[in-house]
PyMOL Python script that loads the backbone (N, CA, C, O; Angstrom):
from pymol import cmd

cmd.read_pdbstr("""\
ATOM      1  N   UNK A   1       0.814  -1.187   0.000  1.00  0.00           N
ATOM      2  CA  UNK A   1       0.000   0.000   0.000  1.00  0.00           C
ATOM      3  C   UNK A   1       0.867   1.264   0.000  1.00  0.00           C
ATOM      4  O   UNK A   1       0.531   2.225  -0.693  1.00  0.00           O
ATOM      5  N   UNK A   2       2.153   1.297   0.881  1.00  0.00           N
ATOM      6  CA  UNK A   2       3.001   2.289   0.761  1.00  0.00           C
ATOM      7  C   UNK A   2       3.364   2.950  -0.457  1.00  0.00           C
ATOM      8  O   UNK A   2       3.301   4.133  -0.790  1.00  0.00           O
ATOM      9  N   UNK A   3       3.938   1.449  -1.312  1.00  0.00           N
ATOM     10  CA  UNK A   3       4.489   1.863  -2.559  1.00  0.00           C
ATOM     11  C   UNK A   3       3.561   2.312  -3.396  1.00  0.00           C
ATOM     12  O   UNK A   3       4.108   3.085  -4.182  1.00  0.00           O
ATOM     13  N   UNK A   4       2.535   2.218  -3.595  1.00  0.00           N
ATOM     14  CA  UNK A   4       1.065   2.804  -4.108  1.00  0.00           C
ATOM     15  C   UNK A   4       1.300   4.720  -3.843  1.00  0.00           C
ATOM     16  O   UNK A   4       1.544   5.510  -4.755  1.00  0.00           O
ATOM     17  N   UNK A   5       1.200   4.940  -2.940  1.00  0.00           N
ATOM     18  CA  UNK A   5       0.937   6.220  -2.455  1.00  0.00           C
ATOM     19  C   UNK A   5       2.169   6.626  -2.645  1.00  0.00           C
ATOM     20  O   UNK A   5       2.236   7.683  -3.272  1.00  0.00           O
ATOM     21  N   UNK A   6       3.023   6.231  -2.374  1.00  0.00           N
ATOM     22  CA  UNK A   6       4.540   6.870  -3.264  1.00  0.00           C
ATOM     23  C   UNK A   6       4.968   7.462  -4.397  1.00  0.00           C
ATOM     24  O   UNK A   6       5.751   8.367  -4.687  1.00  0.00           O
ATOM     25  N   UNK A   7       3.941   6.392  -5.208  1.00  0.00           N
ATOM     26  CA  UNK A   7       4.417   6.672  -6.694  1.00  0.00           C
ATOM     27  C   UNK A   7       3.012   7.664  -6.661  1.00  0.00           C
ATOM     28  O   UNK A   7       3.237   8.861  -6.838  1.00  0.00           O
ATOM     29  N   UNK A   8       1.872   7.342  -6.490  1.00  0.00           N
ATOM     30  CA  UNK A   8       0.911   8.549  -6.611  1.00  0.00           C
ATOM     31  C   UNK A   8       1.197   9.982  -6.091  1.00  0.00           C
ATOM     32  O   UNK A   8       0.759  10.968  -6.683  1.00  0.00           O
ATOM     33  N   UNK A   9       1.706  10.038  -5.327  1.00  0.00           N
ATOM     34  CA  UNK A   9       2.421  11.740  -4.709  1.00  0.00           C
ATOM     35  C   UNK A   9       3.522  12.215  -6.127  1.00  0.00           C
ATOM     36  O   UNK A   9       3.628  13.218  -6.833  1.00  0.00           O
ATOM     37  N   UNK A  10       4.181  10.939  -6.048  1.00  0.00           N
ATOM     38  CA  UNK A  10       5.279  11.571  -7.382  1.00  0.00           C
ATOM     39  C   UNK A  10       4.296  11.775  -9.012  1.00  0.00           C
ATOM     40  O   UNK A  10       4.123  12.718  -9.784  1.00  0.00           O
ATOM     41  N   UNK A  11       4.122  11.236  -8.993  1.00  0.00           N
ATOM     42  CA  UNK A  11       2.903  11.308 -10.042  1.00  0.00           C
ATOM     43  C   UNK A  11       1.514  12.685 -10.277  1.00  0.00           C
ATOM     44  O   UNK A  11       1.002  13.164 -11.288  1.00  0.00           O
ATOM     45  N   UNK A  12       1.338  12.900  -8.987  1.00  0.00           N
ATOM     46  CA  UNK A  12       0.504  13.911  -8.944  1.00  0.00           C
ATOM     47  C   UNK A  12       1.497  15.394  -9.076  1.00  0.00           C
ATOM     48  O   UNK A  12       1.099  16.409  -9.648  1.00  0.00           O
ATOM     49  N   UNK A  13       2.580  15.279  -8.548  1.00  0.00           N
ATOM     50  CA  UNK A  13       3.366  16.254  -8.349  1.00  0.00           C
ATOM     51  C   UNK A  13       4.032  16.772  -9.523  1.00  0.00           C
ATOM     52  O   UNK A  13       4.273  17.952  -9.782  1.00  0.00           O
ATOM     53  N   UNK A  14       4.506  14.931 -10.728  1.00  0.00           N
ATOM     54  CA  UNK A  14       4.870  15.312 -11.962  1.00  0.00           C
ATOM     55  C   UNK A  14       3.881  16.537 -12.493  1.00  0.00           C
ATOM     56  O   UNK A  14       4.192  17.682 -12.823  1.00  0.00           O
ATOM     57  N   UNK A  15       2.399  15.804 -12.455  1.00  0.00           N
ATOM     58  CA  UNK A  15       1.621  16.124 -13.619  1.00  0.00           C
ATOM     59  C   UNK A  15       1.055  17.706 -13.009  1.00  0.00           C
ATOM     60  O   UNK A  15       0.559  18.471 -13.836  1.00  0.00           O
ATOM     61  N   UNK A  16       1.170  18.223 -11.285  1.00  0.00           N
ATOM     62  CA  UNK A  16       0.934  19.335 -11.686  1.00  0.00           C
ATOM     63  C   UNK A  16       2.010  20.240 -12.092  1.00  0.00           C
ATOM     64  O   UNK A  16       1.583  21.357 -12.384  1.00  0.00           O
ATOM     65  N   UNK A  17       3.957  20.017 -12.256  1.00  0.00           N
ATOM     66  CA  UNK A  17       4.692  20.766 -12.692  1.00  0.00           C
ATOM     67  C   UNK A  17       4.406  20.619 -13.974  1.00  0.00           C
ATOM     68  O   UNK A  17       4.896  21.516 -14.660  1.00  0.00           O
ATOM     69  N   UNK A  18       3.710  19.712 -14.644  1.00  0.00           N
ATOM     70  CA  UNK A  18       3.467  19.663 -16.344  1.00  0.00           C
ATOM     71  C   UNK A  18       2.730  20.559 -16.649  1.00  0.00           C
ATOM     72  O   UNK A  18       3.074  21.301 -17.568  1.00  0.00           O
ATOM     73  N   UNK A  19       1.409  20.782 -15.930  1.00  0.00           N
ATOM     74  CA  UNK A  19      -0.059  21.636 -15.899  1.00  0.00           C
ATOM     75  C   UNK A  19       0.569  22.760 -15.607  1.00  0.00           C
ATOM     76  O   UNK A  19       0.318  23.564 -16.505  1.00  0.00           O
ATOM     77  N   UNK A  20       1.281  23.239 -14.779  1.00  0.00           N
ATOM     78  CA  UNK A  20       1.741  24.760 -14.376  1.00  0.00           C
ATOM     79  C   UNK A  20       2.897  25.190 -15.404  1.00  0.00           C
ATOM     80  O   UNK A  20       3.198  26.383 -15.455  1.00  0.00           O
ATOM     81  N   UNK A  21       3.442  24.420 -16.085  1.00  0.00           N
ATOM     82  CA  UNK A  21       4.577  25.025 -16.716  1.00  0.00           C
ATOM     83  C   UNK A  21       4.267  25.088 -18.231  1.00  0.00           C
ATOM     84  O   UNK A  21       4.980  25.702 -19.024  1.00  0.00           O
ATOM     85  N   UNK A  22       3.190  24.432 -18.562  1.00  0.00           N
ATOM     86  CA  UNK A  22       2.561  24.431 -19.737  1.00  0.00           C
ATOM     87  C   UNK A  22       1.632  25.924 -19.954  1.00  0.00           C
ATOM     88  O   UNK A  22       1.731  26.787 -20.826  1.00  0.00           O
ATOM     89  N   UNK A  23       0.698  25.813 -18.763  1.00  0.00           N
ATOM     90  CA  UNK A  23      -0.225  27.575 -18.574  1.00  0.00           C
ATOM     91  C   UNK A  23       0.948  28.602 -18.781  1.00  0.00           C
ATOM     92  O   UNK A  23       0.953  29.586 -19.521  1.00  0.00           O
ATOM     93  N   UNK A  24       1.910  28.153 -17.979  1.00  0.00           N
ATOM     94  CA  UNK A  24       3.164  29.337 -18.538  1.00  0.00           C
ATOM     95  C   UNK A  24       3.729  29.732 -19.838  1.00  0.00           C
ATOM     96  O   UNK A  24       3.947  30.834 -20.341  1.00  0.00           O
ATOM     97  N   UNK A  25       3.866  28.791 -20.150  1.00  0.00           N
ATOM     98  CA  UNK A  25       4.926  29.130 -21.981  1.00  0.00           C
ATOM     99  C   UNK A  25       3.345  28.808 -22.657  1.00  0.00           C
ATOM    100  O   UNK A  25       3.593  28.841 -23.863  1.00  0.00           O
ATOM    101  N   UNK A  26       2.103  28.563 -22.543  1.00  0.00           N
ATOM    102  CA  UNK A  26       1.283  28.971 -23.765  1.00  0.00           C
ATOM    103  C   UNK A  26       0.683  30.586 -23.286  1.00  0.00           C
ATOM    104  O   UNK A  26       0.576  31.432 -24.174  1.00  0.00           O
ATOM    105  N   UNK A  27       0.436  30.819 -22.339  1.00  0.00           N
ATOM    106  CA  UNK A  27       0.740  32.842 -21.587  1.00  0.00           C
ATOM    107  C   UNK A  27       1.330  33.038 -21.541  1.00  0.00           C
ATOM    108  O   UNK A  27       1.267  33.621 -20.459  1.00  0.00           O
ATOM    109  N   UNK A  28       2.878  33.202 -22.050  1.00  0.00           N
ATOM    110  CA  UNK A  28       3.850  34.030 -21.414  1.00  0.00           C
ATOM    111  C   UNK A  28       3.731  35.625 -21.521  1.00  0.00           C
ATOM    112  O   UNK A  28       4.359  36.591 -21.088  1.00  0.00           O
ATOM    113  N   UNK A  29       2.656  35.413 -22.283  1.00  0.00           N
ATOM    114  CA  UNK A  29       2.747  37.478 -22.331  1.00  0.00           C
ATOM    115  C   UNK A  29       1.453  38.154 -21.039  1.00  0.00           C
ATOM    116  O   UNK A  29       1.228  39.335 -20.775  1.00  0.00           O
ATOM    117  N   UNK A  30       0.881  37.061 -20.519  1.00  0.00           N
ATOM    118  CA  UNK A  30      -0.040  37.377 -19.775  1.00  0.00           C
ATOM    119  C   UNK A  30      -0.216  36.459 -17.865  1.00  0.00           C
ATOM    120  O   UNK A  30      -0.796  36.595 -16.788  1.00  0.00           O
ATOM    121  N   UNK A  31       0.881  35.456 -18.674  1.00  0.00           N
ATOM    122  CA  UNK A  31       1.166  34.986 -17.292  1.00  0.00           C
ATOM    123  C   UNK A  31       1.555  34.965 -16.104  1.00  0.00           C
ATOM    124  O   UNK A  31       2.150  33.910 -16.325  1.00  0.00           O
ATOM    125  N   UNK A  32       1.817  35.188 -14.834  1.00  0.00           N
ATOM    126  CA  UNK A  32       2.874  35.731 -13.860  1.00  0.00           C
ATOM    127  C   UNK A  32       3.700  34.518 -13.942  1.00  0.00           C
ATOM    128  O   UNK A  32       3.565  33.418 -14.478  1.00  0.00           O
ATOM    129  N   UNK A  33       4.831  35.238 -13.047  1.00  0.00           N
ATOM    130  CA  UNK A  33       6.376  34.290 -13.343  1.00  0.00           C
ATOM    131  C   UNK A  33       5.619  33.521 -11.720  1.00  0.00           C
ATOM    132  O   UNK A  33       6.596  33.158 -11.064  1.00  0.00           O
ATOM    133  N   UNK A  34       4.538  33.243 -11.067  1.00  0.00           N
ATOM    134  CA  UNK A  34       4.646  32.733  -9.985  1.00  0.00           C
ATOM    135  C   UNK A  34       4.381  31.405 -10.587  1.00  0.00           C
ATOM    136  O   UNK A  34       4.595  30.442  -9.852  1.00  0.00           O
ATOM    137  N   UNK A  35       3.907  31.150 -11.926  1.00  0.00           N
ATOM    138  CA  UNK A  35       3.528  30.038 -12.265  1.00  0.00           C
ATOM    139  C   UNK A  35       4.682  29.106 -12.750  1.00  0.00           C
ATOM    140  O   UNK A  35       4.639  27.876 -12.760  1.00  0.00           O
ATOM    141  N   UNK A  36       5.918  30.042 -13.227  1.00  0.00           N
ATOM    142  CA  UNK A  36       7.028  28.987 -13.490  1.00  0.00           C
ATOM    143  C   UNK A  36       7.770  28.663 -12.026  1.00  0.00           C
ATOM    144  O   UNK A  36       8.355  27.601 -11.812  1.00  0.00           O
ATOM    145  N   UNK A  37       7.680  29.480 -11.292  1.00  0.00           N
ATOM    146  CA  UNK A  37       8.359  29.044  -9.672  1.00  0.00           C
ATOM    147  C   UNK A  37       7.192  27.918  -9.364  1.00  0.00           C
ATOM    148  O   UNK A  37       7.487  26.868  -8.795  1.00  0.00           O
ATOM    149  N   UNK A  38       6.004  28.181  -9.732  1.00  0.00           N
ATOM    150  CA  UNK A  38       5.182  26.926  -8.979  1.00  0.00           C
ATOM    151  C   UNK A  38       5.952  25.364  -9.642  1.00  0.00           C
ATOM    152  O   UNK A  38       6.394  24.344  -9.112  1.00  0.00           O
ATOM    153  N   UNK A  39       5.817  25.836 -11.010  1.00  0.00           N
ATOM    154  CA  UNK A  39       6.161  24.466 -11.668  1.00  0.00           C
ATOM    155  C   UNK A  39       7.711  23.805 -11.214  1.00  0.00           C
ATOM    156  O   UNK A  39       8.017  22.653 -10.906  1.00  0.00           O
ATOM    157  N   UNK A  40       8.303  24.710 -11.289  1.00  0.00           N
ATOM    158  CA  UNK A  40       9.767  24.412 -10.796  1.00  0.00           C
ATOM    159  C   UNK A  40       9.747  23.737  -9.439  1.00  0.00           C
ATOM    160  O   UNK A  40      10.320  22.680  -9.173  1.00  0.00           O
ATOM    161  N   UNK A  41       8.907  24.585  -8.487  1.00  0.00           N
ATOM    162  CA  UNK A  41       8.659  23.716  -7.314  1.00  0.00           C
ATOM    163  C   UNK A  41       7.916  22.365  -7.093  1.00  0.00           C
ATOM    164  O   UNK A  41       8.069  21.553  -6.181  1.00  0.00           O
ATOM    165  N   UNK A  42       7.341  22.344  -7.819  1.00  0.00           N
ATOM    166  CA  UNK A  42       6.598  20.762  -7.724  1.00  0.00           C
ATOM    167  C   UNK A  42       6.720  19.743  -8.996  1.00  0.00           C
ATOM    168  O   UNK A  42       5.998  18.796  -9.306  1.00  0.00           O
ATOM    169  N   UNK A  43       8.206  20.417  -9.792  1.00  0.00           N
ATOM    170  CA  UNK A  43       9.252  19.139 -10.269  1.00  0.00           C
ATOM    171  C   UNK A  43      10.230  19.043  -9.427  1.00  0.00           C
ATOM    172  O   UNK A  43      11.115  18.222  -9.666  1.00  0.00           O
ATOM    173  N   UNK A  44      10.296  19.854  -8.259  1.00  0.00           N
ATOM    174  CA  UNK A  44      11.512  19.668  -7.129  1.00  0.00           C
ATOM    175  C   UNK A  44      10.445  18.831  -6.313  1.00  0.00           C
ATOM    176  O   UNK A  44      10.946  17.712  -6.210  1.00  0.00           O
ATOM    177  N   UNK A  45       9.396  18.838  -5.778  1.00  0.00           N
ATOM    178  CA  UNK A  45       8.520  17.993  -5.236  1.00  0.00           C
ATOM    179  C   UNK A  45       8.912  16.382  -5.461  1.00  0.00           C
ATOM    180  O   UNK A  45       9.456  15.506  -4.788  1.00  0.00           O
ATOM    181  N   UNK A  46       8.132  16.534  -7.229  1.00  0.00           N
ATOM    182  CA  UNK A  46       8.012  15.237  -7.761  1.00  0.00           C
ATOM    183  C   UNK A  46       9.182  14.283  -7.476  1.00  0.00           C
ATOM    184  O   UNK A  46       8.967  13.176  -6.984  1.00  0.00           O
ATOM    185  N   UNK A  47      11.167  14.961  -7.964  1.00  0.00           N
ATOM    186  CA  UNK A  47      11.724  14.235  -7.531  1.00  0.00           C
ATOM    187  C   UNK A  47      12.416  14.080  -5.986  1.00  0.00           C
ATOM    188  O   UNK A  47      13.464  13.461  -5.801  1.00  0.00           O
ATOM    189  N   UNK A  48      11.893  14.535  -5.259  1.00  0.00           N
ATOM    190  CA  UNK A  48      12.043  13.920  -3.831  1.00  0.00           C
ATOM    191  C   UNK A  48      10.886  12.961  -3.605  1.00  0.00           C
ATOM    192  O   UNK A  48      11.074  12.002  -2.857  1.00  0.00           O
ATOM    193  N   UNK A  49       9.730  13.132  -4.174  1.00  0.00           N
ATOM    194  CA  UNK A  49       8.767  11.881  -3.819  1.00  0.00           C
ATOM    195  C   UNK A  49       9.726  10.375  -4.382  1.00  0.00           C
ATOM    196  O   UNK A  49      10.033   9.366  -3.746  1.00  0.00           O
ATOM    197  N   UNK A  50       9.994  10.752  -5.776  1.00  0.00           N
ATOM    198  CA  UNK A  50      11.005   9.989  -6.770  1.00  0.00           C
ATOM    199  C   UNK A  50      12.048   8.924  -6.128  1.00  0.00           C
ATOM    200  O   UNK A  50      12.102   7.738  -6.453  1.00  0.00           O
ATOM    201  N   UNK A  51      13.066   9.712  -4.924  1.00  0.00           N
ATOM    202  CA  UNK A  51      14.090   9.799  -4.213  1.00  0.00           C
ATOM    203  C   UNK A  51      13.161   8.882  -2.757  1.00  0.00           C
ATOM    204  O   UNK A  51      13.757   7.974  -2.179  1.00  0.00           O
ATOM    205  N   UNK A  52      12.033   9.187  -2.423  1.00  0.00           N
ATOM    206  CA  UNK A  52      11.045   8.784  -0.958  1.00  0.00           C
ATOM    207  C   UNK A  52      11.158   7.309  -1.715  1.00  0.00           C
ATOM    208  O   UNK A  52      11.651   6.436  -1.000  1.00  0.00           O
ATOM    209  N   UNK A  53      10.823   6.952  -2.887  1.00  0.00           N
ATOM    210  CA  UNK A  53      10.266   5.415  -3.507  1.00  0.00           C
ATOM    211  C   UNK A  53      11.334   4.541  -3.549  1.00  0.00           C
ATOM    212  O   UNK A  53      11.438   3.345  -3.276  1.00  0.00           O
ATOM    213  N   UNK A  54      12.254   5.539  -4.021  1.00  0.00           N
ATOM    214  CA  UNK A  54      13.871   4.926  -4.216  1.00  0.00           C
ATOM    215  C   UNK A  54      14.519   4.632  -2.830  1.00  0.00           C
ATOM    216  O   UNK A  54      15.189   3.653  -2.501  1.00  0.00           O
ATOM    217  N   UNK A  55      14.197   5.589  -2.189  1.00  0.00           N
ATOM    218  CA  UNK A  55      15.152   4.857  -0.644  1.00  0.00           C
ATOM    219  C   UNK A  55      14.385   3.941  -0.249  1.00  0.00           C
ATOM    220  O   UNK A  55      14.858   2.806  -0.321  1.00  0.00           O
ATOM    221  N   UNK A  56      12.937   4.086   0.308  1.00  0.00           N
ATOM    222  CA  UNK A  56      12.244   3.031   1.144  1.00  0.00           C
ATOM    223  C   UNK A  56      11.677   2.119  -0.130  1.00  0.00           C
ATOM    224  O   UNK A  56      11.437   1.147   0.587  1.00  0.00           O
ATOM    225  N   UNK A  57      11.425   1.834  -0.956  1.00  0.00           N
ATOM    226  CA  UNK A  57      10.954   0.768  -1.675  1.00  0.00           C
ATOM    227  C   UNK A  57      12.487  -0.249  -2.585  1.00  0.00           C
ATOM    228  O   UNK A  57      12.775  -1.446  -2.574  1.00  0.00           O
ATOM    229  N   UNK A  58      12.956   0.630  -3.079  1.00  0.00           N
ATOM    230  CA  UNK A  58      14.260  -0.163  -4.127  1.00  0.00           C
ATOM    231  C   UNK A  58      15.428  -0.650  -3.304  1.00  0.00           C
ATOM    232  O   UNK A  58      15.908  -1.782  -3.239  1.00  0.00           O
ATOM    233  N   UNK A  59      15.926   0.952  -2.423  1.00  0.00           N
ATOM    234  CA  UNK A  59      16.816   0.366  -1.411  1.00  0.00           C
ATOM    235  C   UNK A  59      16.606  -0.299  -0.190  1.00  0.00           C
ATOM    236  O   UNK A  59      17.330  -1.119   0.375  1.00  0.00           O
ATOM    237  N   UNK A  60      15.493   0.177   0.147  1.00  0.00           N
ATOM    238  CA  UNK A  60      14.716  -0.655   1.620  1.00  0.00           C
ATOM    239  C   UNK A  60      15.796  -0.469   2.456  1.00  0.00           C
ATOM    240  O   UNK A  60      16.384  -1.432   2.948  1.00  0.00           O
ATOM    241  N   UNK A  61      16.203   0.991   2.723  1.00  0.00           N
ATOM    242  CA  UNK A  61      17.402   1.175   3.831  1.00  0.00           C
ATOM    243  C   UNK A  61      16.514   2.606   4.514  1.00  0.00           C
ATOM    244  O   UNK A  61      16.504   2.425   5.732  1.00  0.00           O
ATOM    245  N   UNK A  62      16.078   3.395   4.314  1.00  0.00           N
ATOM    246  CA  UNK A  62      15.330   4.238   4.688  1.00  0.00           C
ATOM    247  C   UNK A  62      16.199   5.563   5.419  1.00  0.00           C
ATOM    248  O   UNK A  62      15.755   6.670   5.722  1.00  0.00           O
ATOM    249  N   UNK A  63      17.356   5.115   5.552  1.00  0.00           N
ATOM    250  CA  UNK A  63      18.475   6.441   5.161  1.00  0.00           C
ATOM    251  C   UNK A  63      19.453   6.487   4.450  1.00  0.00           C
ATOM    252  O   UNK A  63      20.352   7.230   4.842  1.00  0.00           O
ATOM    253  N   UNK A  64      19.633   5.840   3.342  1.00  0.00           N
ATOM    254  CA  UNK A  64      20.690   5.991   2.439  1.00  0.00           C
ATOM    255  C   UNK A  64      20.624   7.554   1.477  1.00  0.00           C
ATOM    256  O   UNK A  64      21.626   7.923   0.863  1.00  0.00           O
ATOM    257  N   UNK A  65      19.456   8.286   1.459  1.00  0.00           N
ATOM    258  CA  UNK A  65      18.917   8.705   0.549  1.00  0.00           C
ATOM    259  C   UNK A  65      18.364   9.805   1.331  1.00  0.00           C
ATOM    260  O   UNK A  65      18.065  10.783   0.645  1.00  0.00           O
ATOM    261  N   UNK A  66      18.127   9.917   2.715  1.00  0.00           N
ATOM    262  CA  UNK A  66      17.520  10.719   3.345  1.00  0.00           C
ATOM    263  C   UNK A  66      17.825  12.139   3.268  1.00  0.00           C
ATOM    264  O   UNK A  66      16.868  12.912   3.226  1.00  0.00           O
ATOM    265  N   UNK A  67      19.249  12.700   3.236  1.00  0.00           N
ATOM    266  CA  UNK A  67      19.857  13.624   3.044  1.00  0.00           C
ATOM    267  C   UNK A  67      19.541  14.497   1.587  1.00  0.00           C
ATOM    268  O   UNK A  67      19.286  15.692   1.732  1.00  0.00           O
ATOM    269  N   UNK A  68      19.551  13.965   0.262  1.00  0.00           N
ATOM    270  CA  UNK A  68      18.974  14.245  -0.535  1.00  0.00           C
ATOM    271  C   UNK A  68      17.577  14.263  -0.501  1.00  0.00           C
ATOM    272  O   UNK A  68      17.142  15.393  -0.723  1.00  0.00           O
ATOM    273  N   UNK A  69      16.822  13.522  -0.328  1.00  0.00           N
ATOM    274  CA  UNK A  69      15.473  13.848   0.007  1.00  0.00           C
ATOM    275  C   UNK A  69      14.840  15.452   0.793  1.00  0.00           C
ATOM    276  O   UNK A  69      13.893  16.196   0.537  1.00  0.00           O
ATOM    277  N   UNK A  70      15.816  15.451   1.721  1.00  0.00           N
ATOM    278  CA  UNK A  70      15.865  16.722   2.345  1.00  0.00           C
ATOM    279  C   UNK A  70      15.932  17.720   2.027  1.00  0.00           C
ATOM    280  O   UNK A  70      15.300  18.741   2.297  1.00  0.00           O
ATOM    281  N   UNK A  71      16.948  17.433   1.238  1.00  0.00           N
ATOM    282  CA  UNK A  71      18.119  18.683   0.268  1.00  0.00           C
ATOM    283  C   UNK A  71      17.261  18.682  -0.710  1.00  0.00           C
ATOM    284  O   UNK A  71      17.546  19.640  -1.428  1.00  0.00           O
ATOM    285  N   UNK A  72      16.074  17.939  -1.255  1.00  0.00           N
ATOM    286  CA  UNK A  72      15.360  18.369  -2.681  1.00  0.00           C
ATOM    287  C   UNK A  72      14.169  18.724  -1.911  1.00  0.00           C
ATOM    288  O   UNK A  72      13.621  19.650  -2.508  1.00  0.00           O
ATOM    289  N   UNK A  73      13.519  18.409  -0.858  1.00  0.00           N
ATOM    290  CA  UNK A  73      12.216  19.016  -0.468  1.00  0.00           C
ATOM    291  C   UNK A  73      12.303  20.717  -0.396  1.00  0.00           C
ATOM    292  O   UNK A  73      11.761  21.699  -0.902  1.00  0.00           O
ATOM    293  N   UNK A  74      13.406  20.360   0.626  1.00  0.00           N
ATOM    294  CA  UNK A  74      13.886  21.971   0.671  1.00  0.00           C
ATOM    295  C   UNK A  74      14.284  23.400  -0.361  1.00  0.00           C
ATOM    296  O   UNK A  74      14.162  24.611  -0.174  1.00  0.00           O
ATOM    297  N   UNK A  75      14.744  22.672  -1.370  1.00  0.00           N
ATOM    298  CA  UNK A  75      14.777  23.824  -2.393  1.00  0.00           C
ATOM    299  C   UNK A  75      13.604  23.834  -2.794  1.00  0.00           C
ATOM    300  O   UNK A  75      13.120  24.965  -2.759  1.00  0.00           O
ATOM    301  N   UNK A  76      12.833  22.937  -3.220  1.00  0.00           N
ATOM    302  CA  UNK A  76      11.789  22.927  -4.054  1.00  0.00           C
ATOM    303  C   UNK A  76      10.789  23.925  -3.066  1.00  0.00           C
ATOM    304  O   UNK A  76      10.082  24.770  -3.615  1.00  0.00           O
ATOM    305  N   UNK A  77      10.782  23.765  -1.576  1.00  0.00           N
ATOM    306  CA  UNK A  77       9.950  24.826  -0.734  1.00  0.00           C
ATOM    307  C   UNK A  77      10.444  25.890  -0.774  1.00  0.00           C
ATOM    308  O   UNK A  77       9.626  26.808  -0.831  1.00  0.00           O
ATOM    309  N   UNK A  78      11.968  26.300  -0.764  1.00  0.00           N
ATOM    310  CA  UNK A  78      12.419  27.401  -1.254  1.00  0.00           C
ATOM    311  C   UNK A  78      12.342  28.167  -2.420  1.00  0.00           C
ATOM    312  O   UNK A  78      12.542  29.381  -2.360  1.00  0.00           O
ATOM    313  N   UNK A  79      11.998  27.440  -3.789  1.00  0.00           N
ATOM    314  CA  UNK A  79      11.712  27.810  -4.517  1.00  0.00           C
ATOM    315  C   UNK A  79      10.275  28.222  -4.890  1.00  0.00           C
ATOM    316  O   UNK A  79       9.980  28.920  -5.860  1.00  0.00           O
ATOM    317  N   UNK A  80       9.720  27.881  -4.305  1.00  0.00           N
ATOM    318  CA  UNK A  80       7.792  28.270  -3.878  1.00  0.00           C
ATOM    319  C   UNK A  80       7.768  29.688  -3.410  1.00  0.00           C
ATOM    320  O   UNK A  80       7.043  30.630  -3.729  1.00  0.00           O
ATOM    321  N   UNK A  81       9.149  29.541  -2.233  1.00  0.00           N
ATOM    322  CA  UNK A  81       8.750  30.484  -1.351  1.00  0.00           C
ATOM    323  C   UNK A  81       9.025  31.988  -1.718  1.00  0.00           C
ATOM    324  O   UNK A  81       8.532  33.051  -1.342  1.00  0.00           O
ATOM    325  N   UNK A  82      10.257  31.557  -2.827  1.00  0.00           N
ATOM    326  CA  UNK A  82      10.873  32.760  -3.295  1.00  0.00           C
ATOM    327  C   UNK A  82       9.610  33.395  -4.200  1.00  0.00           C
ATOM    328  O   UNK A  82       9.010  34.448  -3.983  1.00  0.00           O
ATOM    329  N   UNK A  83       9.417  32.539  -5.160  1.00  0.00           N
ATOM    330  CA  UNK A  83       8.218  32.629  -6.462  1.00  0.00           C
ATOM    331  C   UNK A  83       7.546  33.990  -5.270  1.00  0.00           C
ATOM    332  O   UNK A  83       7.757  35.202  -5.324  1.00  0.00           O
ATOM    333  N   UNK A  84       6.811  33.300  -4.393  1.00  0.00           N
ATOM    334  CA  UNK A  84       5.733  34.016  -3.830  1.00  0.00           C
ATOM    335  C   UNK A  84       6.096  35.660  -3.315  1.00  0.00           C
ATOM    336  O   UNK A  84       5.415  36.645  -3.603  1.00  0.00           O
ATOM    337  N   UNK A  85       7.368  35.655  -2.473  1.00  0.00           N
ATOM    338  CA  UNK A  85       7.865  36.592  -2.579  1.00  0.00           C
ATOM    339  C   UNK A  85       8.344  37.581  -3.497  1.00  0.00           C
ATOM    340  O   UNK A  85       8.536  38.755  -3.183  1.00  0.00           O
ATOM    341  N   UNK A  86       8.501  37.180  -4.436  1.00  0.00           N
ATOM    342  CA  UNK A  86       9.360  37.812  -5.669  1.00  0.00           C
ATOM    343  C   UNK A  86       8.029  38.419  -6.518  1.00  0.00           C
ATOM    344  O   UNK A  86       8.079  39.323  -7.352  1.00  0.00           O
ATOM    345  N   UNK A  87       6.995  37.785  -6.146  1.00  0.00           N
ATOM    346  CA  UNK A  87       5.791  38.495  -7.151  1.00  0.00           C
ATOM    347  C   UNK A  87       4.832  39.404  -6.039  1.00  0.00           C
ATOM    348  O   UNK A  87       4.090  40.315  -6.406  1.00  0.00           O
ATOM    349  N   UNK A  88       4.940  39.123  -5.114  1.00  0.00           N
ATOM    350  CA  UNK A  88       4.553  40.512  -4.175  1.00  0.00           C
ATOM    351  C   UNK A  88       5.084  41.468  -4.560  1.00  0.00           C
ATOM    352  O   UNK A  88       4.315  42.428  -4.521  1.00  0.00           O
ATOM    353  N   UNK A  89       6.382  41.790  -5.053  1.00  0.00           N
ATOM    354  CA  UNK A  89       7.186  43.239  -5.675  1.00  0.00           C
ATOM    355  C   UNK A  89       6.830  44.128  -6.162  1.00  0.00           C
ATOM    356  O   UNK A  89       7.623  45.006  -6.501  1.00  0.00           O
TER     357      UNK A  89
END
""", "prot")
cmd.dss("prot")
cmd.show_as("cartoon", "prot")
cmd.util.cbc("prot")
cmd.orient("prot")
């Protein structure tokens, strides 16, 4: 059941950086740039979910991988966070 919901988080996460980065480059003359920080952020999402499947399902060590996992959640929230900030301006 785990591995189910694993790949569905990465999966949902692909397809909304696909949906957000697509509204972007077919608006770019009408779009805000919060929509390419969104997308950017939830293909930084997708591959830490990516990285969640790969440590606990392939490697079945549950910290080999943890550090990167971290290190990609985190930009990818950083990169949200900036988006959001940067279009308040």
């Amino acid at each position: 059941m785990a591995t189910a919901v694993y790949c569905l988080c990465a999966l949902t996460s692909a397809t909304c950086a696909t949906l957000l980065f697509r509204m972007y480059w077919r608006h770019r003359r009408h779009a805000t740039r919060l929509a390419l920080w969104s997308s950017l952020s939830f293909l930084g999402f997708a591959i830490s979910n990516l990285l969640v499947f790969a440590d606990l399902v392939v490697l079945r060590s549950g910290a080999a991988l943890a550090l990167a996992r971290a290190a990609t959640a985190c930009l990818a929230g950083s990169l949200l966070l900036f988006g959001l900030i940067w279009e308040v301006e």
